[in-house]
C-alpha positions as CSV (number, residue, x, y, z in Angstrom):
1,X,31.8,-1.6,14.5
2,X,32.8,2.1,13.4
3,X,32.1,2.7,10.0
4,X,36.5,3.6,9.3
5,X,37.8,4.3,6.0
6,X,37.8,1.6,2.9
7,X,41.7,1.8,3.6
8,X,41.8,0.9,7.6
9,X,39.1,-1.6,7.0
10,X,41.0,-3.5,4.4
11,X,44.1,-3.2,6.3
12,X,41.8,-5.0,9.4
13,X,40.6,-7.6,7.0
14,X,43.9,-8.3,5.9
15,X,45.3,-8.8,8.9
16,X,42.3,-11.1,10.0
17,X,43.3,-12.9,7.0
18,X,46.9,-13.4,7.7
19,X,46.7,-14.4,11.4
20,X,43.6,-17.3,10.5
21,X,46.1,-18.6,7.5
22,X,48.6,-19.2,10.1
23,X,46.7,-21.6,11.4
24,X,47.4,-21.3,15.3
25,X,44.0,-19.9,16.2
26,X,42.0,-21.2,18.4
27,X,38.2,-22.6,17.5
28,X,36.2,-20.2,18.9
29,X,38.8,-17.1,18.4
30,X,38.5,-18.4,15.0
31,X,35.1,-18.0,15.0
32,X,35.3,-14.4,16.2
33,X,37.7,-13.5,13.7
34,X,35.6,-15.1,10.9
35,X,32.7,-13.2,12.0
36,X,34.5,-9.6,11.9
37,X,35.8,-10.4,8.8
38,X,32.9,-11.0,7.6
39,X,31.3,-7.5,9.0
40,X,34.8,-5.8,7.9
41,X,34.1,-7.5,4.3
42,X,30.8,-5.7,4.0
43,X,31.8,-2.5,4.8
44,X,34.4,-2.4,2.0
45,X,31.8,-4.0,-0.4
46,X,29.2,-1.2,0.6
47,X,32.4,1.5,0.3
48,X,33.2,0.5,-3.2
49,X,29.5,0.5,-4.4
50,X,29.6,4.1,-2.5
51,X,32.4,5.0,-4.3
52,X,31.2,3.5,-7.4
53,X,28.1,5.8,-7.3
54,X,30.1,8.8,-7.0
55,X,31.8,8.0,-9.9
56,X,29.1,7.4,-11.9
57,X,27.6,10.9,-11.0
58,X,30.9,12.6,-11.8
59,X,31.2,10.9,-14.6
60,X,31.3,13.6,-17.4
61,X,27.5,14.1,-18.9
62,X,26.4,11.6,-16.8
63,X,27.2,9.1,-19.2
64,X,28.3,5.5,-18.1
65,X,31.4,5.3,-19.6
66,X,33.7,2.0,-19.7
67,X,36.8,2.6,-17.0
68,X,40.0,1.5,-18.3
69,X,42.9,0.9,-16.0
70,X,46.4,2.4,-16.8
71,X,47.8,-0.4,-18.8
72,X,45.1,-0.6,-21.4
């Protein structure tokens, strides 16, 4: 599986998602699904600890500072 953007991979996964809740699958195209989910759900974990990193580097004085999201 190409290694797309944490965008078109969560997209994927979503959609995975959506068609399995529906609940008209098939076992084994169940199974399938389940198991590219599963490989799409990596590569987003392994993106965001990616991007984490990055962050961390840019992070001014390479201090690890708390991240606040815009409501705080």
């Amino acid at each position: 599986m190409d290694k797309n953007s944490l965008e078109t991979n969560l997209k994927e996964l979503e959609s995975i998602v959506s068609k399995m809740e529906q609940g008209d699958m098939a076992l084994e195209e169940s199974i399938k699904s389940y198991e590219k989910g599963m490989v799409l759900l990596k590569l987003c974990q392994d993106s965001l600890k990616e991007i984490e990193h990055k962050v961390l580097v840019l992070s001014a004085e390479n201090t690890l500072e708390q991240f606040k999201s815009a409501n705080e």
